[in-house]
One Martini backbone bead per residue (centre of mass of N, CA, C, O) as a GRO file, in nm:
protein
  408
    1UNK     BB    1  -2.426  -3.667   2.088
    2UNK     BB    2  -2.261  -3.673   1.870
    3UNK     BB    3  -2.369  -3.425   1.721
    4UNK     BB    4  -2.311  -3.233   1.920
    5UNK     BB    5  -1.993  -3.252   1.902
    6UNK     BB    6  -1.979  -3.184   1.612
    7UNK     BB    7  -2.078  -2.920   1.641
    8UNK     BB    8  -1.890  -2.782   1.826
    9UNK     BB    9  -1.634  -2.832   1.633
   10UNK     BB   10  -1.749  -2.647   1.434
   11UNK     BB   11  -1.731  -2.398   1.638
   12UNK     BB   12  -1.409  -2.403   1.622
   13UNK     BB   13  -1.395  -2.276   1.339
   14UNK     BB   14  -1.143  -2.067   1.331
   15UNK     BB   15  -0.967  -1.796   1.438
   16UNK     BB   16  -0.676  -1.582   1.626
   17UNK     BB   17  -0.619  -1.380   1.897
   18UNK     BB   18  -0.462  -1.102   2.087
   19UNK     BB   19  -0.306  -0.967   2.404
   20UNK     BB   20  -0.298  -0.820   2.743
   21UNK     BB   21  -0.374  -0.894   3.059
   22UNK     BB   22  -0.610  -0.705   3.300
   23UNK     BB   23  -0.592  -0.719   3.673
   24UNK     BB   24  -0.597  -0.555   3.958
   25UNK     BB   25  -0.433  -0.286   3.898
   26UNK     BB   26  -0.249  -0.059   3.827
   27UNK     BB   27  -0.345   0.197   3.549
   28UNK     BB   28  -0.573   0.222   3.248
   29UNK     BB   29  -0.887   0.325   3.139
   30UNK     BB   30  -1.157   0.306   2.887
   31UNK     BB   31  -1.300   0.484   2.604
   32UNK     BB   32  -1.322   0.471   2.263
   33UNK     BB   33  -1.426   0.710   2.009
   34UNK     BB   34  -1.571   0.930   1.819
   35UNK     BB   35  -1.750   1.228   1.721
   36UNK     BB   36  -2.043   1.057   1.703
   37UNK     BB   37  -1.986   0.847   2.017
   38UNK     BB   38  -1.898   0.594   1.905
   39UNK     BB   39  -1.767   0.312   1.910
   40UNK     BB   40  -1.437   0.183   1.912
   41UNK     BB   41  -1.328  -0.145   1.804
   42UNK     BB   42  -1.006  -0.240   1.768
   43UNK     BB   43  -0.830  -0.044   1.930
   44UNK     BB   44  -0.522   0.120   1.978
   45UNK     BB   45  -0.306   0.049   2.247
   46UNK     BB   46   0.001   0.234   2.338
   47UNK     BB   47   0.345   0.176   2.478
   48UNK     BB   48   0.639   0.308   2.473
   49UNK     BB   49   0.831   0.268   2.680
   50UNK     BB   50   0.712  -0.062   2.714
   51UNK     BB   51   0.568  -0.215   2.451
   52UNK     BB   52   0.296  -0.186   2.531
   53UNK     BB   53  -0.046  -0.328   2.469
   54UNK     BB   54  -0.386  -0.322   2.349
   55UNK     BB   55  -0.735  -0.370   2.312
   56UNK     BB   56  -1.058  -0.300   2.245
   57UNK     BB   57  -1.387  -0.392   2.209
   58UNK     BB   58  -1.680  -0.389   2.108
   59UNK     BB   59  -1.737  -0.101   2.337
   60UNK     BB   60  -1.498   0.038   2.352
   61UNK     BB   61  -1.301  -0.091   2.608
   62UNK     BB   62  -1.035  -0.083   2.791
   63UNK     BB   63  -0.736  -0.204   2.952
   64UNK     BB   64  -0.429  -0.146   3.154
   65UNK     BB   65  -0.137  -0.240   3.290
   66UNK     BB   66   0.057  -0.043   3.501
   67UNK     BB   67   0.275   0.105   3.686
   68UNK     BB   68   0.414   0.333   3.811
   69UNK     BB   69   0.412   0.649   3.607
   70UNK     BB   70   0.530   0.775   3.300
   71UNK     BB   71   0.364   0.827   2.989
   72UNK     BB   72   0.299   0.720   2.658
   73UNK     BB   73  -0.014   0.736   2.475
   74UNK     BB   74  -0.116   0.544   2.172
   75UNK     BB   75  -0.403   0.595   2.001
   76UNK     BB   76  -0.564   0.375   1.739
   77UNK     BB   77  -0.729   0.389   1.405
   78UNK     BB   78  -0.845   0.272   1.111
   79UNK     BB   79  -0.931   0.606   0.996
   80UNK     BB   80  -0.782   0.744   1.226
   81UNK     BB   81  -0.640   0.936   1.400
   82UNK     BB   82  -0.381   0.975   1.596
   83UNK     BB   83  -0.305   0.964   1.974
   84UNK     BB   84  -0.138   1.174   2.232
   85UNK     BB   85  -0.083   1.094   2.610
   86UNK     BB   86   0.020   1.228   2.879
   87UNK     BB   87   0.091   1.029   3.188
   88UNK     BB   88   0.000   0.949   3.524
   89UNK     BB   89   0.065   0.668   3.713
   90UNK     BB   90  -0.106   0.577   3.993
   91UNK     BB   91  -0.244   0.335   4.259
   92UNK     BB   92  -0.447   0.374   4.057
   93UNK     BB   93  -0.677   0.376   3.861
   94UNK     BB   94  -0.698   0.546   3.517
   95UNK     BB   95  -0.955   0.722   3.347
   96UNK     BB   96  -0.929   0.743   2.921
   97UNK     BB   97  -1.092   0.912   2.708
   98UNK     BB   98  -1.163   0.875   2.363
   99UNK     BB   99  -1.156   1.099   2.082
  100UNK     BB  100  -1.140   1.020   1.725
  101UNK     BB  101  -1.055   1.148   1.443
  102UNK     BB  102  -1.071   1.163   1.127
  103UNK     BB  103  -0.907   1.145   0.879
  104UNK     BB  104  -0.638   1.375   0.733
  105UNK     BB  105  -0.652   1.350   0.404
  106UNK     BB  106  -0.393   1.428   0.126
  107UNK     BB  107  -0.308   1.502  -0.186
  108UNK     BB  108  -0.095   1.491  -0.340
  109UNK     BB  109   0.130   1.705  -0.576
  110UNK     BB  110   0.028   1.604  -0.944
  111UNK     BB  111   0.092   1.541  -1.217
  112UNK     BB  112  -0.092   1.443  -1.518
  113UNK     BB  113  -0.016   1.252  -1.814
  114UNK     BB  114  -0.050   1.120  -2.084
  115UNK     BB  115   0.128   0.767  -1.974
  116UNK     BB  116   0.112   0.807  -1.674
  117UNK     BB  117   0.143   0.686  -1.405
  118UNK     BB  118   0.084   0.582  -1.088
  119UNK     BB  119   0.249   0.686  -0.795
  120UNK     BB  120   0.165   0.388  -0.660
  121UNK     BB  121   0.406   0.238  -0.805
  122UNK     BB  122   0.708   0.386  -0.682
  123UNK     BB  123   0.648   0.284  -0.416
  124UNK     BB  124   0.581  -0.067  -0.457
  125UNK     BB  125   0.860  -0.096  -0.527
  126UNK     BB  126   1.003  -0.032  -0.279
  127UNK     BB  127   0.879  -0.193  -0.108
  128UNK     BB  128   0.959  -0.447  -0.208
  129UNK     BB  129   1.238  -0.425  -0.208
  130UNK     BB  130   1.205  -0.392   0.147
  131UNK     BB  131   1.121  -0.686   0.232
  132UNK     BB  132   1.356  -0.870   0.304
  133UNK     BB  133   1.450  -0.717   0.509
  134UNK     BB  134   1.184  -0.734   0.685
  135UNK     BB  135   1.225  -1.029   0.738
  136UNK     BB  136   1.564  -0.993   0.840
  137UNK     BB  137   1.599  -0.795   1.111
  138UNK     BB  138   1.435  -1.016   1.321
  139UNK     BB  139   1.613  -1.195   1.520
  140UNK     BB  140   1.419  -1.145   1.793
  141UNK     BB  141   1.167  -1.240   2.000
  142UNK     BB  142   0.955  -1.116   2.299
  143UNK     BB  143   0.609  -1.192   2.414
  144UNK     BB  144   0.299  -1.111   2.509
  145UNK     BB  145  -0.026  -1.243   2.524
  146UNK     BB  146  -0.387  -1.214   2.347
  147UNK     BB  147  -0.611  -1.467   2.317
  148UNK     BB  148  -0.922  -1.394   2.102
  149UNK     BB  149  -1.211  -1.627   2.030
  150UNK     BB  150  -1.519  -1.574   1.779
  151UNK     BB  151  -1.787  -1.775   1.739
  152UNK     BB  152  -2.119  -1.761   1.494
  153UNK     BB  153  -2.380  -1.963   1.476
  154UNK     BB  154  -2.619  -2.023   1.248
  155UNK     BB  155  -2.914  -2.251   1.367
  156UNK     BB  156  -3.099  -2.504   1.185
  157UNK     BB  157  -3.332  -2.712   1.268
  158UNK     BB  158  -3.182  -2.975   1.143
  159UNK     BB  159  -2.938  -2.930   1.363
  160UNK     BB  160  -3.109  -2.908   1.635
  161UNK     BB  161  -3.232  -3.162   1.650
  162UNK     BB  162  -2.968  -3.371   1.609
  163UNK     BB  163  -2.823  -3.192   1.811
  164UNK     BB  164  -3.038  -3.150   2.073
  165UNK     BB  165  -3.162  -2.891   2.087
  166UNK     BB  166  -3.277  -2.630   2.170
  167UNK     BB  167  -3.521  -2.448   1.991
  168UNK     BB  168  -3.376  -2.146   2.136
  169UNK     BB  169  -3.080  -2.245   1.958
  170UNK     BB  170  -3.012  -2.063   1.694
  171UNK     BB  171  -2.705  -1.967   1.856
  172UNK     BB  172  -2.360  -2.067   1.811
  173UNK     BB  173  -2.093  -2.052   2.047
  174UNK     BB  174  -1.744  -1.940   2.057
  175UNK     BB  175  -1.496  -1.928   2.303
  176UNK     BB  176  -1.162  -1.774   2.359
  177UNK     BB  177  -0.892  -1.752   2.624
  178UNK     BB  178  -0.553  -1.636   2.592
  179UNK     BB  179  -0.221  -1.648   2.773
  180UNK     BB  180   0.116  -1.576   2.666
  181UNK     BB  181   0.410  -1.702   2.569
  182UNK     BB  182   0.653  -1.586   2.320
  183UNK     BB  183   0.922  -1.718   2.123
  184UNK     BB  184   1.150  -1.587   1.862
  185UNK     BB  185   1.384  -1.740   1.632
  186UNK     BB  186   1.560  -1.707   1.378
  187UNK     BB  187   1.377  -1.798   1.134
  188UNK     BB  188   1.191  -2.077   1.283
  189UNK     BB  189   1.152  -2.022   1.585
  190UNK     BB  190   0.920  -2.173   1.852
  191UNK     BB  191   0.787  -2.072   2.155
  192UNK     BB  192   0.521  -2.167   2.375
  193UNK     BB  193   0.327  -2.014   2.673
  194UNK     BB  194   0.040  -2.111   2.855
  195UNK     BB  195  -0.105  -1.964   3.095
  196UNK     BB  196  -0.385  -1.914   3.022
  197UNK     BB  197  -0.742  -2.051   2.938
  198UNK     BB  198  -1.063  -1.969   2.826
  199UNK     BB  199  -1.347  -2.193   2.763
  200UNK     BB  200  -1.674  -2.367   2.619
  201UNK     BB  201  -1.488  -2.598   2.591
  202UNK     BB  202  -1.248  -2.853   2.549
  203UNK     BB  203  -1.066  -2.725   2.445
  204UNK     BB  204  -0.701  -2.574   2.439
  205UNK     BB  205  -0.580  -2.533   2.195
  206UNK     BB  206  -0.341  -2.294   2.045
  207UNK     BB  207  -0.272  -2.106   1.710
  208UNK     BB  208  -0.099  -1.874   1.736
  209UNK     BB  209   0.127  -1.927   1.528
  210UNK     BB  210  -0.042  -1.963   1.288
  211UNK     BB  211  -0.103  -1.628   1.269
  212UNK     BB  212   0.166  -1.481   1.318
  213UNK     BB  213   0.414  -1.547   1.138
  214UNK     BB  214   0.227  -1.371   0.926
  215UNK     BB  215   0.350  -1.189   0.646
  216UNK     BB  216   0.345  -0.910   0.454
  217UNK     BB  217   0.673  -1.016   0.328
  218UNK     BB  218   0.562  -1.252   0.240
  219UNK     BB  219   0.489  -1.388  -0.106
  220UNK     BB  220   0.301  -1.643   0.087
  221UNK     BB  221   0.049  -1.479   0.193
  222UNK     BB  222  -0.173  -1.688   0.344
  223UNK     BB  223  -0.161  -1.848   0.044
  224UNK     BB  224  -0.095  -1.569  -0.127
  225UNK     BB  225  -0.062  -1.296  -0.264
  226UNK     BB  226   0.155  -1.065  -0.207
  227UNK     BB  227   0.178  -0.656  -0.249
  228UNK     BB  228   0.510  -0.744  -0.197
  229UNK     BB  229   0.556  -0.940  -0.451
  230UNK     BB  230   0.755  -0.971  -0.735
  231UNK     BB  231   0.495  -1.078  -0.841
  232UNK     BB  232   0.240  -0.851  -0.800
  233UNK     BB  233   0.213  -0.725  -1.121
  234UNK     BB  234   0.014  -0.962  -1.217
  235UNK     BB  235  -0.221  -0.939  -0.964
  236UNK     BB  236  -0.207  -0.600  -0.924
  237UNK     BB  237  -0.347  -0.296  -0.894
  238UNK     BB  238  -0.286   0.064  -0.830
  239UNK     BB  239  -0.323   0.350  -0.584
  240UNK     BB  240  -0.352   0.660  -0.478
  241UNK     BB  241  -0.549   0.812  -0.250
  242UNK     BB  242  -0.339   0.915  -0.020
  243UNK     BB  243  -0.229   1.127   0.289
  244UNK     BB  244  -0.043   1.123   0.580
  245UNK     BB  245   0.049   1.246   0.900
  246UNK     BB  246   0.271   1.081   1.189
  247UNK     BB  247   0.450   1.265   1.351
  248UNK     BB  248   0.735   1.211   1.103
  249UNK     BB  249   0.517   1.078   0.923
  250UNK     BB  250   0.461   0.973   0.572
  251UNK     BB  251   0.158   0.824   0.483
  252UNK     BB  252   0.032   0.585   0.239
  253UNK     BB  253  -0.257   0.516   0.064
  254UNK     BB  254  -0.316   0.199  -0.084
  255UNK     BB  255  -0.470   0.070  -0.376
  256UNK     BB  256  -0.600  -0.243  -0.393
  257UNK     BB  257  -0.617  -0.420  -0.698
  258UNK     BB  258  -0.749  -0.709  -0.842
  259UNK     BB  259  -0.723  -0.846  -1.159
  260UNK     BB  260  -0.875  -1.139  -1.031
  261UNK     BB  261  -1.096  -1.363  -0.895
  262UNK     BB  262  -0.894  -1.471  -0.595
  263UNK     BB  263  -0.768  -1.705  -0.326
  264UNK     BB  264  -0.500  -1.532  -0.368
  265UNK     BB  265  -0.589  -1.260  -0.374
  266UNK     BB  266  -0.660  -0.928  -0.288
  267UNK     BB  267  -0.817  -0.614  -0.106
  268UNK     BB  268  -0.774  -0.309  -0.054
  269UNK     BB  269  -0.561  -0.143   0.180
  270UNK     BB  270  -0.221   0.012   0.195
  271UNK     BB  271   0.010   0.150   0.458
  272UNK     BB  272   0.334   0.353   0.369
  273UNK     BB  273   0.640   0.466   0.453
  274UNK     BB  274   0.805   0.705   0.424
  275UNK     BB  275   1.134   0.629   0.308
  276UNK     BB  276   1.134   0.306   0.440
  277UNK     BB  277   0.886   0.127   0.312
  278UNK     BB  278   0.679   0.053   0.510
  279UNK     BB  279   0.451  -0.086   0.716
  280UNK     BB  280   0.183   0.045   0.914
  281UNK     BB  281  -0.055  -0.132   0.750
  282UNK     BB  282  -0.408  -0.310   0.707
  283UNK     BB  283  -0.676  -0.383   0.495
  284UNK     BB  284  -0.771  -0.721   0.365
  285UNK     BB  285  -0.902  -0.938   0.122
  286UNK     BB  286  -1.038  -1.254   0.109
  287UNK     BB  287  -1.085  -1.626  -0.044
  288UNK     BB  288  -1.197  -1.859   0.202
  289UNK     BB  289  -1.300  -2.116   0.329
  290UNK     BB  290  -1.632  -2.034   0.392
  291UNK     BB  291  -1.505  -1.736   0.280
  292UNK     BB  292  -1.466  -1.413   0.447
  293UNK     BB  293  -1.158  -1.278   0.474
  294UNK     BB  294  -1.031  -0.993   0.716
  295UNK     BB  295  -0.729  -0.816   0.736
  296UNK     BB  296  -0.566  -0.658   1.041
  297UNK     BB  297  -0.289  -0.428   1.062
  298UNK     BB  298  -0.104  -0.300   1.327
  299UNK     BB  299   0.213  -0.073   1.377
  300UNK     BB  300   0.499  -0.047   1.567
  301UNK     BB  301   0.722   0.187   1.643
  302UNK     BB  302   1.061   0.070   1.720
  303UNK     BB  303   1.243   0.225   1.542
  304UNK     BB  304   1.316   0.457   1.291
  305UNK     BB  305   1.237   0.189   1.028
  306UNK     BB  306   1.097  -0.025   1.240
  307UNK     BB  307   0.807  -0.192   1.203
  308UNK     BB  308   0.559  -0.349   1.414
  309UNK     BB  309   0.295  -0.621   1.453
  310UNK     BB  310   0.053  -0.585   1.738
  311UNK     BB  311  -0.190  -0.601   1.572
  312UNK     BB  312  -0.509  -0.775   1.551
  313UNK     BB  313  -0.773  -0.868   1.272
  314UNK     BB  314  -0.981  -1.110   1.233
  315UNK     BB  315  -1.263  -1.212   0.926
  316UNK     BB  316  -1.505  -1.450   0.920
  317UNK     BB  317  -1.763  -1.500   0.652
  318UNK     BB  318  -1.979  -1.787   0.609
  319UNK     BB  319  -2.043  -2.119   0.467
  320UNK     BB  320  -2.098  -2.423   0.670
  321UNK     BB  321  -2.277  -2.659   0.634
  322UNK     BB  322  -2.522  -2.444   0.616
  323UNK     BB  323  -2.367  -2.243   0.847
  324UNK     BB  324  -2.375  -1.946   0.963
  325UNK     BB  325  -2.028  -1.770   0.988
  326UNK     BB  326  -1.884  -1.519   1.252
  327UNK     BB  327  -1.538  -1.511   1.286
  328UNK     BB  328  -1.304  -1.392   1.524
  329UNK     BB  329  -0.949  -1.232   1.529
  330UNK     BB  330  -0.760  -1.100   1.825
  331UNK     BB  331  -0.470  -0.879   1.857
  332UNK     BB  332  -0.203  -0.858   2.108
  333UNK     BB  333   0.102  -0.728   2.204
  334UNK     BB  334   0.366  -0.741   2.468
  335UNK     BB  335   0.654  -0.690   2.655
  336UNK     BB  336   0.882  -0.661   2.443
  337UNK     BB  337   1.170  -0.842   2.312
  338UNK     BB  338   1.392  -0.670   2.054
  339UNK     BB  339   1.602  -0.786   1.796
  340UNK     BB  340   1.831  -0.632   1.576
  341UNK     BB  341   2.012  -0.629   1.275
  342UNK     BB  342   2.232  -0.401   1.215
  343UNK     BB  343   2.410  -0.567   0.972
  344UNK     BB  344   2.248  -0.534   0.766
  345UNK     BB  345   2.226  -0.622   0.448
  346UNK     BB  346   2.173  -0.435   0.145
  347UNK     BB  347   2.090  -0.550  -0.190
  348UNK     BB  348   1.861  -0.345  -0.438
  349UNK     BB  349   1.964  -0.449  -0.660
  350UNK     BB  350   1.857  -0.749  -0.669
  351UNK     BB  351   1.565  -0.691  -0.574
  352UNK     BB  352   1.518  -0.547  -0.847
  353UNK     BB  353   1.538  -0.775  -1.016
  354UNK     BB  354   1.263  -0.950  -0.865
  355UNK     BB  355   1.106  -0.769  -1.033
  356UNK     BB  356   0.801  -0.808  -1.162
  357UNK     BB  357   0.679  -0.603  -1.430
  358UNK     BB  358   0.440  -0.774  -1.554
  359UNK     BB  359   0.150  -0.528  -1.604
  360UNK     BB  360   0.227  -0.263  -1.576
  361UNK     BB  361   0.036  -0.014  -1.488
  362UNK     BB  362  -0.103   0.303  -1.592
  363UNK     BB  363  -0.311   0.527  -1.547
  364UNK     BB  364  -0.488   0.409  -1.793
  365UNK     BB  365  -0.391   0.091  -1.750
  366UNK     BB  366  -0.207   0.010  -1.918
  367UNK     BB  367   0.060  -0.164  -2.103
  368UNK     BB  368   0.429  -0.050  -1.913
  369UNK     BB  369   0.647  -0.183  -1.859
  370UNK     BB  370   0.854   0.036  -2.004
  371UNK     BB  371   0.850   0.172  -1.708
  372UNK     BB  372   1.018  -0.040  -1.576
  373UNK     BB  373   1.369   0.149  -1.586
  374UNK     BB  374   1.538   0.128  -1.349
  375UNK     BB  375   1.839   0.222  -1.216
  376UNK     BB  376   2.023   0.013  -1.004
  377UNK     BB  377   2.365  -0.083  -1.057
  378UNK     BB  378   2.506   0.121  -0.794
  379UNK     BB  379   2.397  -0.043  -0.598
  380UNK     BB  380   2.469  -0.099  -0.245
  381UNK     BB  381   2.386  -0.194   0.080
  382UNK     BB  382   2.503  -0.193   0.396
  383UNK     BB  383   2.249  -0.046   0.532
  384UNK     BB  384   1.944   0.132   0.646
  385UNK     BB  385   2.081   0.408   0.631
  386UNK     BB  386   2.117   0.406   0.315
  387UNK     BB  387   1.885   0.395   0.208
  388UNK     BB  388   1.721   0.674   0.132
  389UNK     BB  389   1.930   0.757  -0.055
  390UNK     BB  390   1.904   0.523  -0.269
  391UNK     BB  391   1.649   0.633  -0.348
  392UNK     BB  392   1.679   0.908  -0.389
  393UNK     BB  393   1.848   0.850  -0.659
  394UNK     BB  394   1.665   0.675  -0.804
  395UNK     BB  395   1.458   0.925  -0.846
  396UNK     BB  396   1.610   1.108  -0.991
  397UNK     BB  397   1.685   0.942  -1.237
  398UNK     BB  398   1.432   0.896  -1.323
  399UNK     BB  399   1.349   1.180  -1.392
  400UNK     BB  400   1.551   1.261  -1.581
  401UNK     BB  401   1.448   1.036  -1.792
  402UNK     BB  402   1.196   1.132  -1.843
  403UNK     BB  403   1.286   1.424  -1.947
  404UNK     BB  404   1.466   1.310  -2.202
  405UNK     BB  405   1.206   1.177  -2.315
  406UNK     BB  406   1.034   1.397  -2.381
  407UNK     BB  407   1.228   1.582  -2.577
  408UNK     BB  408   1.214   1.336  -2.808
   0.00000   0.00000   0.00000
């Protein structure tokens, strides 16, 4: 029995996500698929009205519990068109099935000449830049959560042997699924209430607060170099891949390159907002024993600039003891009351002094330092309202010294 006690605490080895719990009431049901019929497991729902929020399950399926009344829902999955559509709650369960279509992106229109950067590194700068606003803008926030998590071990013969299991127990299965509540005071304080949990072991703890916290504003996110820490460009190379418009944002679509192989960096896609600078979304990968982990989050626009991330989807595939290990960890918030500093000062001349040049690479991968010679010297904001003047700003004189620089 020791054995088997063994394996269980094993299959506890989890990630871990969050979600909103729907039953028995008015609302919205309905499956998510593609153009080919498809499910999109893992698609957002959000209601902007109420900042409440689900996502679907394996089979593309999810629920969501409304008041009566009329709501505009928004449903969304990275590589997607998001879909909006005017819906009215009444007394019963509504079901609204979605198809949507792969996105369509667009290459910005732009010269290339032999020494000339990659376009994505002038957006990656501004991003960095504006990283530690968004780190200190909210001030506080409630929300309801709901958190689900699966791992999946394939078990060979003589780990079922010593821990008694029948034959054909070839795969050990660990389930947890919890319901809570949590409120965040910045800096850093958390408080979480429990309200239920069903799982298939005697565990009942849960990490929500362990993968919450992180964010990809922070410069040593989840333990690695986050890209966009002022010191990004020392460990990754980058790309603009494309653009797309979504609502009255125009999203760059950045493809991030690891510089060398390692559990420190990642790899992956970074979609950043025009203007504001924020992060849309992500999709990145790193190395983490037992293997790899895959991180995608998905934010909601609250504020005109200020983009919160709702829904979580991490993914470990890895080898452990031997044990061949599939771990998701699926998340996502609701009924958000969240609280924003608007007097915050931002001082944009600072932190981009704060950004380490040293490898920054041009379209031909060359080293080019003295390519980010921007000055910044007399920028000051005083609020984020100020922040896209001061960018535009930033960008014309750039453009001004390369045409300068041109003609010497």
């Amino acid at each position: 029995m020791q054995f088997k006690s063994c394996f269980w605490f094993l299959c506890s080895f989890v990630l871990v996500v969050l979600q909103v719990e729907a039953f028995g009431q008015p609302g919205i049901k309905g499956q998510i698929c593609n153009k080919q019929g498809n499910p999109l497991e893992f698609a957002s729902v959000y209601v902007k009205e109420s900042q409440t929020g689900t996502i679907t399950n394996r089979n593309g399926n999810y629920q969501l519990n409304l008041p009566e009344g009329q709501y505009t829902i928004k449903y969304q999955h990275l590589g997607y068109k998001s879909e909006e559509k005017q819906i009215t709650v009444g007394a019963q369960v509504k079901t609204i099935n979605i198809t949507l279509s792969a996105q369509a992106f667009q290459l910005p229109t732009f010269t290339v000449s032999p020494g000339d950067e990659d376009p994505a590194y002038e957006i990656i700068r501004k991003a960095v830049a504006a990283a530690k606003y968004y780190r200190l803008v909210i001030k506080s926030y409630q929300a309801k959560a709901y958190v689900k998590t699966f791992t999946q071990m394939e078990v060979p013969g003589y780990v079922r042997k010593l821990s008694e299991l029948e034959e054909d127990d070839t795969t050990g299965y660990f389930v947890r699924e919890t319901v809570l509540k949590t409120h965040y005071i910045a800096p850093n304080t958390w408080k979480t209430h429990i309200i239920s949990t069903r799982n298939n072991d005697q565990d009942t703890n849960s990490t929500f607060n362990d993968f919450v916290i992180k964010t990809i504003y922070d410069p040593d996110f989840m333990e690695g170099v986050s890209p966009l820490s002022s010191k990004t460009f020392r460990y990754y190379k980058f790309r603009l891949e494309n653009s797309f418009v979504e609502g009255n944002n125009l999203i760059h679509k950045i493809k991030v390159i690891p510089k060398a192989k390692s559990k420190m960096t990642f790899r992956g896609n970074l979609y950043i907002v025009e203007g504001s600078w924020g992060v849309h979304s992500f999709s990145l990968s790193t190395f983490a024993y037992p293997g790899e982990v895959t991180l995608k989050q998905v934010f909601a626009q609250i504020d005109n600039k200020v983009w919160f991330p709702v829904n979580h989807n991490y993914k470990l595939e890895g080898n452990l003891f031997g044990l061949d290990v599939s771990s998701q960890y699926l998340a996502s918030l609701s009924d958000y009351k969240i609280e924003l500093d608007k007097e915050l000062a931002y001082d944009i001349k600072s932190e981009a002094k704060q950004i380490d040049t040293t490898g920054v690479g041009n379209w031909n991968n060359k080293n080019t330092e003295e390519q980010d010679s921007t000055d910044f010297s007399d920028i000051n904001l005083k609020s984020l309202k100020d922040f896209n003047k001061a960018i535009k700003k930033v960008q014309k004189e750039a453009k001004k010294k390369q045409k300068d620089d041109k003609k010497r």
